[in-house]
PAKOLLUM-831284 format. One line per field, with one value per residue: z, y, x of N, C-alpha, C in turn; residue in one letter. Coordinates in Angstrom, 2 decimals. Atoms other than C-alpha are relative to their C-alpha. Last residue first. Layout:
<rs>
npz (Z, ...)
npy (Y, ...)
npx (X, ...)
capz (Z, ...)
capy (Y, ...)
capx (X, ...)
cpz (Z, ...)
cpy (Y, ...)
cpx (X, ...)
rest (A, ...)
</rs>
This chain:
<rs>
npz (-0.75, -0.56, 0.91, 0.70, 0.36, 0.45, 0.75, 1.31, 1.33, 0.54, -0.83, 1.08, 1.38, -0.04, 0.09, 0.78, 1.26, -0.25, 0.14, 1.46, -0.08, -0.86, 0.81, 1.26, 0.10, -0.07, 1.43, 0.35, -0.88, 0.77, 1.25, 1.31, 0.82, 1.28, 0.99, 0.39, 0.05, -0.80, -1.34, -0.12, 0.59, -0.34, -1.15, 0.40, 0.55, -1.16, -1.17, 0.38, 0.61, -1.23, -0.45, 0.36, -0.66, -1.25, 0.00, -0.16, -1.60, -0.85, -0.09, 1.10, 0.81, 1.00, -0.13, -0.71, 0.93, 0.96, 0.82, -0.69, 0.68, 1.25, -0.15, -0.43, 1.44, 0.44, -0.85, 0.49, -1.05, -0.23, -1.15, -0.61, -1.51, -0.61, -0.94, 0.69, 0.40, -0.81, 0.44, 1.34, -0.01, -0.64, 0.43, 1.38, -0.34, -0.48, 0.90, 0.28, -0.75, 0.03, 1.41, 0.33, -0.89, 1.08, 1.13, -0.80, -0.40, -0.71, -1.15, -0.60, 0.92, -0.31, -1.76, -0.03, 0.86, -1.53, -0.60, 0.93, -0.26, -1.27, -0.52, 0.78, -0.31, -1.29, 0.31, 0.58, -1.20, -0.77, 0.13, -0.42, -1.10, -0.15, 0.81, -1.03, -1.22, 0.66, -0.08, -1.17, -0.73, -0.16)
npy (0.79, 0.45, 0.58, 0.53, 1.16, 1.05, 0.50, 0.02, 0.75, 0.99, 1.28, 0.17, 0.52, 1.15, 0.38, -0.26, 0.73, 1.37, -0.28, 0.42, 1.28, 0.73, -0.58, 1.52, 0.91, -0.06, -0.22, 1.06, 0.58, -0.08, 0.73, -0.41, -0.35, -0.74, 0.00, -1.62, -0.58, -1.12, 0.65, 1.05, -0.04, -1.08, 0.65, 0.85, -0.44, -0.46, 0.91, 0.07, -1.46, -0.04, 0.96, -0.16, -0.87, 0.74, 0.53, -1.03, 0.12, -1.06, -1.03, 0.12, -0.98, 0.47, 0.13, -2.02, -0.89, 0.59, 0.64, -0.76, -1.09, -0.22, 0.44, -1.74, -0.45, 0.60, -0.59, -1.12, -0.93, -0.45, -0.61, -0.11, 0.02, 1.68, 0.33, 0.68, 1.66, 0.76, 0.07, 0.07, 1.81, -0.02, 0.00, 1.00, 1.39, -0.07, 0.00, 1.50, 1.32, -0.33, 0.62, 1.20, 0.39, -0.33, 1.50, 0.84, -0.09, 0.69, -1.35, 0.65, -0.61, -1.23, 0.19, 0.09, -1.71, -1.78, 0.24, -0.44, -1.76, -0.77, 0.63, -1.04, -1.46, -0.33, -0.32, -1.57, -0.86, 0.00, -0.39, -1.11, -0.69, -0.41, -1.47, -0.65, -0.44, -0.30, -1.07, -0.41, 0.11, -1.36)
npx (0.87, -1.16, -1.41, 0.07, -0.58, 0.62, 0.98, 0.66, -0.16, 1.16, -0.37, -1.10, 0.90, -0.12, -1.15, -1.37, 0.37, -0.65, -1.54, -0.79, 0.16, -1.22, -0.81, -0.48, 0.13, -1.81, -0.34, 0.29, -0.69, -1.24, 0.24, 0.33, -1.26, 0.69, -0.94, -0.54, 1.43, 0.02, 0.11, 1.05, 1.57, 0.41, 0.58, 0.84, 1.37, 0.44, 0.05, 1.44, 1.32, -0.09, 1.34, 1.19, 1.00, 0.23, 1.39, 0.91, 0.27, -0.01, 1.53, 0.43, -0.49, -0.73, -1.16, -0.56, -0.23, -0.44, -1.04, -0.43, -0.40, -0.97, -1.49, -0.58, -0.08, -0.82, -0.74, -0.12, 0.45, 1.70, -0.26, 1.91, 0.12, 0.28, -1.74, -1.24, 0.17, -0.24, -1.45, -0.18, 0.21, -0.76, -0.96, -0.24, 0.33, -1.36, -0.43, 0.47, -1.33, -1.26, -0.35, -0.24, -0.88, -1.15, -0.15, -0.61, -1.16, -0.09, 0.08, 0.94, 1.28, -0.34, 0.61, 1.35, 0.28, -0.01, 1.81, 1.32, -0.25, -0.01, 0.90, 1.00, -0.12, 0.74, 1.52, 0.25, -0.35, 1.56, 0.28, -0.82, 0.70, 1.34, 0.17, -0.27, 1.21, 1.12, -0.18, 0.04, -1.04, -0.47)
capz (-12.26, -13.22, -15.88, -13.68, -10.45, -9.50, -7.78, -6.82, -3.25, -0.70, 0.81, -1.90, -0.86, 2.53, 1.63, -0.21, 2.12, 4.67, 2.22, 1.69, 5.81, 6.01, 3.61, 5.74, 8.98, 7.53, 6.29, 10.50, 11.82, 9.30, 10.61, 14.00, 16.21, 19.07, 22.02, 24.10, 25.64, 25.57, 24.12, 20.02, 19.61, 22.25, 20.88, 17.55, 18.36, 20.47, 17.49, 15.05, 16.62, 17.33, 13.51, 12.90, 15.21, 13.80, 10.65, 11.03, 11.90, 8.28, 7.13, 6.11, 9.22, 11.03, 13.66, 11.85, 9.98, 12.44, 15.35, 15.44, 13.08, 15.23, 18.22, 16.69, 15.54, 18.82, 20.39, 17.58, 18.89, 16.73, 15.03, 12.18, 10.93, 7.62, 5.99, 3.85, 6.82, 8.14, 4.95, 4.90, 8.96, 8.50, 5.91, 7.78, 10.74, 9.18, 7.46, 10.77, 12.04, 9.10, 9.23, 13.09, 12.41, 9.93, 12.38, 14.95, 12.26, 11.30, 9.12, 6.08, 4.02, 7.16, 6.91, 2.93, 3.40, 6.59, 3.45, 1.20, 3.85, 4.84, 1.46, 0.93, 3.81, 3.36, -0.09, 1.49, 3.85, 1.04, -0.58, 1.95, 1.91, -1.58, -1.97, 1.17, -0.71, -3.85, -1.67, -0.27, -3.63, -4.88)
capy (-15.42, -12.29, -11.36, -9.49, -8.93, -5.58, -3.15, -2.44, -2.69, 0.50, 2.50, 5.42, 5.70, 6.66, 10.14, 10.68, 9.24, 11.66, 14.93, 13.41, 13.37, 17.09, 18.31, 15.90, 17.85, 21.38, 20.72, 19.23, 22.80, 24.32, 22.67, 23.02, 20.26, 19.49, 17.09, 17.59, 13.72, 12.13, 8.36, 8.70, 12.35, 12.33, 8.96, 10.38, 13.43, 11.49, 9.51, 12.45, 13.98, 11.00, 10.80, 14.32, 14.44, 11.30, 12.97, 15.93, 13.06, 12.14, 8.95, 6.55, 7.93, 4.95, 6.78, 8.06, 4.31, 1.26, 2.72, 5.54, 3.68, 0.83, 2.29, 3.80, -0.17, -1.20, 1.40, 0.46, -3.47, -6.16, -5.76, -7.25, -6.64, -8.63, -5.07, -5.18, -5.40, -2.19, -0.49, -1.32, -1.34, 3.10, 2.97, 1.81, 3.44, 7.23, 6.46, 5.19, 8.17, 10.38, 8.42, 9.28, 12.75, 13.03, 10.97, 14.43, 16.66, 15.40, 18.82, 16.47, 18.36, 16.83, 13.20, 13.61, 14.66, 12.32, 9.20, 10.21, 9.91, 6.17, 4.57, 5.78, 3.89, 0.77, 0.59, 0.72, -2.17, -4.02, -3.71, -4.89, -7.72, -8.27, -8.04, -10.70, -12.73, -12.98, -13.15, -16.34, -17.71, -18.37)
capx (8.25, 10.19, 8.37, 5.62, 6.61, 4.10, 4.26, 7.78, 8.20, 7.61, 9.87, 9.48, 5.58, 6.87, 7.50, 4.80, 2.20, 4.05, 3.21, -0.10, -0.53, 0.83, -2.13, -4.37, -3.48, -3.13, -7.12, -7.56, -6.39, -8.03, -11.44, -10.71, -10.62, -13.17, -13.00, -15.56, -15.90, -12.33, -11.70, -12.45, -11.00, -8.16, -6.96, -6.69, -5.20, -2.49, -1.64, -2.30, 0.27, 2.88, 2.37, 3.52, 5.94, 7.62, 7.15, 9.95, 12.50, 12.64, 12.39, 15.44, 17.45, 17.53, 16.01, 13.14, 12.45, 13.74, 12.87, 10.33, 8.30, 9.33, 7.66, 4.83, 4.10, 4.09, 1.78, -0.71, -0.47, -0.64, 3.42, 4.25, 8.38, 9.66, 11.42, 8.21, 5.86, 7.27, 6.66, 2.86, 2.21, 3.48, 1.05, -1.59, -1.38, -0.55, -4.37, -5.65, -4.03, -6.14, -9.16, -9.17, -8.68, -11.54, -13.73, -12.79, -13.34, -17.01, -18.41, -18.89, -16.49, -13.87, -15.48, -15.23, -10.99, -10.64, -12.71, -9.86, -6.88, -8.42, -8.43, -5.39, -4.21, -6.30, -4.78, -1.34, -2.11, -3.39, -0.10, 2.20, -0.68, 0.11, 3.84, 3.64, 1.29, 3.86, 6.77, 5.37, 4.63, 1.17)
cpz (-1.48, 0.79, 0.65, -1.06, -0.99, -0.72, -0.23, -0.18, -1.04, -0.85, -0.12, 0.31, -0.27, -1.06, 0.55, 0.32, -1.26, -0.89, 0.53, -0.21, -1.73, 0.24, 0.82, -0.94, -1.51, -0.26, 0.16, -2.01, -1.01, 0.45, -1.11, -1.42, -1.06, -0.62, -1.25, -0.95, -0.36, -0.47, 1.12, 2.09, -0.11, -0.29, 0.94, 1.77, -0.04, -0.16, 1.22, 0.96, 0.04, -0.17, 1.55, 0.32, -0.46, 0.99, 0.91, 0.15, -0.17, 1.27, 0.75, 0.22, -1.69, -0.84, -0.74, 0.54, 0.56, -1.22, -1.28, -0.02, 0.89, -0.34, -1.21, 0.10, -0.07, -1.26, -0.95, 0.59, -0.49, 0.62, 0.25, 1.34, -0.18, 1.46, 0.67, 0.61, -1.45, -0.48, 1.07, 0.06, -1.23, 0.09, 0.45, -1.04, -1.15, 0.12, 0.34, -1.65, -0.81, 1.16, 0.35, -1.41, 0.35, 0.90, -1.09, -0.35, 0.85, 0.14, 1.04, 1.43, 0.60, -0.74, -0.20, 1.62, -0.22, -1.19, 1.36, 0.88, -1.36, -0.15, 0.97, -0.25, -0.58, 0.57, 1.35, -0.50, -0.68, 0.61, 0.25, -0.76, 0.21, 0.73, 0.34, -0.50, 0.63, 1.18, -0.74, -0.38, 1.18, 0.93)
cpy (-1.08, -1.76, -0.22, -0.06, -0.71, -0.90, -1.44, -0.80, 0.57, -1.03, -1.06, -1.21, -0.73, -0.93, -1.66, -0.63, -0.02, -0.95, -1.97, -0.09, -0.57, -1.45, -0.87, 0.75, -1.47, -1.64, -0.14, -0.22, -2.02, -0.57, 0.19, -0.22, 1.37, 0.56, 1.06, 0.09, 1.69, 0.75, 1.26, -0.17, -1.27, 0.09, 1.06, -0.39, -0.98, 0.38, 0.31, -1.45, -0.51, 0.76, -0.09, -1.35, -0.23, 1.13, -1.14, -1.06, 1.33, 0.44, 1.12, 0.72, -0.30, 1.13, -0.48, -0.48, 1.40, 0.97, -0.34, -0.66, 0.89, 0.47, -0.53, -0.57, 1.87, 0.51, -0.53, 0.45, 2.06, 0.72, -0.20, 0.20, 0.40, 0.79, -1.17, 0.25, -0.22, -1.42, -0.58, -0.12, -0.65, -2.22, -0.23, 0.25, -0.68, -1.57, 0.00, 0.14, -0.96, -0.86, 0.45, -0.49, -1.00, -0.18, 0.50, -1.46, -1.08, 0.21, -1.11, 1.02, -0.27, 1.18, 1.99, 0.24, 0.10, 0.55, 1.08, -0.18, -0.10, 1.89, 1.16, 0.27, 1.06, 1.89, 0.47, 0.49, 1.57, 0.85, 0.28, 0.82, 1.51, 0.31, 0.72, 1.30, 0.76, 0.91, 0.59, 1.18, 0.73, -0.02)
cpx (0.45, -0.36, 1.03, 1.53, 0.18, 1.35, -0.06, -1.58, -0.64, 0.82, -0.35, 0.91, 1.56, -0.03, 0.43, 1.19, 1.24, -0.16, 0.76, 0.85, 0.30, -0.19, 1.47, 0.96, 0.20, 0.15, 1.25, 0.04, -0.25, 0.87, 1.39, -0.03, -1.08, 1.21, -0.28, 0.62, 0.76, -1.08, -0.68, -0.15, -0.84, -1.63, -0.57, -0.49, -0.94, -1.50, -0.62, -0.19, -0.78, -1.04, -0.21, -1.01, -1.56, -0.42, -0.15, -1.49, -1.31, -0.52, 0.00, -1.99, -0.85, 0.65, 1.36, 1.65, 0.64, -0.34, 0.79, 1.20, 1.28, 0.12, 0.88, 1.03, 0.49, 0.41, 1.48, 1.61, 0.58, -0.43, -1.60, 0.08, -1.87, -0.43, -0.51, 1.20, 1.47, 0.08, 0.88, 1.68, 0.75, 0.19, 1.43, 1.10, 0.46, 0.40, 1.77, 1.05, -0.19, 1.18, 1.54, -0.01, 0.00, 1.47, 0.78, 0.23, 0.35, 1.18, 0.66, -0.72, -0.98, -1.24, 0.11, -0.24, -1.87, -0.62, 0.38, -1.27, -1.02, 0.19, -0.72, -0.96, -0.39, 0.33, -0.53, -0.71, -0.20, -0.71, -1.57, -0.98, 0.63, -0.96, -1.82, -0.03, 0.61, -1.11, -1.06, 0.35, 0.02, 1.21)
rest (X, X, X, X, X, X, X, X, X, X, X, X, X, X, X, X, X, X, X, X, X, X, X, X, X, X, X, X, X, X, X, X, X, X, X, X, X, X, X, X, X, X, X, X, X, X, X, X, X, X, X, X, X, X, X, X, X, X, X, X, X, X, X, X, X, X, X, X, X, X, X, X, X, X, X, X, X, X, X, X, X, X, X, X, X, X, X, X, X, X, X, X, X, X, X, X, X, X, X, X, X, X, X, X, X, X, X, X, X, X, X, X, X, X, X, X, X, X, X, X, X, X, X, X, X, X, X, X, X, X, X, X, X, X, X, X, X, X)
</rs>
């Protein structure tokens, strides 16, 4: 297996993991668990954000790190709109709010906006992505 082979296939791993992730906030949320729907949802930001990083050649093992590029190398760049470096900063904070801080409590429309504004990002990262799939070029 070639090296761009495995690298198409962790980039896409990553982006399984993310969709993955914003389907199991939308059950957590039906569930009545807002605050594990909000961590899916970063985790879901997370992972996609890892996904289009990795295909430009950048890994990162530390969450913080990986904000930071997004913030580098996509928002500032200009190839991702500066409206969704609020939004993951957001669910960044949110997240660490709702696993580290006793009380915590989201509303439930508050956390519907949430994944509605996490498909939207999904979207607009989606277009950063590699092609699928390689076949006939091998």
């Amino acid at each position: 297996m070639s090296d761009e082979k495995t690298q198409l296939e962790t980039i896409y791993y990553w982006w399984g993991k993310a969709e993955a992730s914003l389907f199991a906030a939308q059950r957590e949320l039906e569930a009545g668990d807002r605050a594990l729907a909000i961590n899916r949802l970063y985790y879901t930001c997370f992972y996609a954000v890892s996904a289009v990083l990795l295909h430009q050649g950048l890994t990162f093992a530390k969450h913080s790190a990986v904000k930071a590029m997004f913030h580098r190398h996509l928002v500032n760049t200009g190839l991702v709109d500066r409206k969704w470096s609020g939004h993951y900063t957001g669910l960044f904070e949110n997240r660490h709010e709702a696993d580290y801080l006793p009380f915590v409590a989201f509303k439930a429309e508050y956390v519907q906006l949430q994944i509605e504004e996490t498909k939207s990002f999904l979207a607009e990262l989606a277009y950063l992505l590699p092609p699928r799939s390689n076949e006939g070029t091998e």
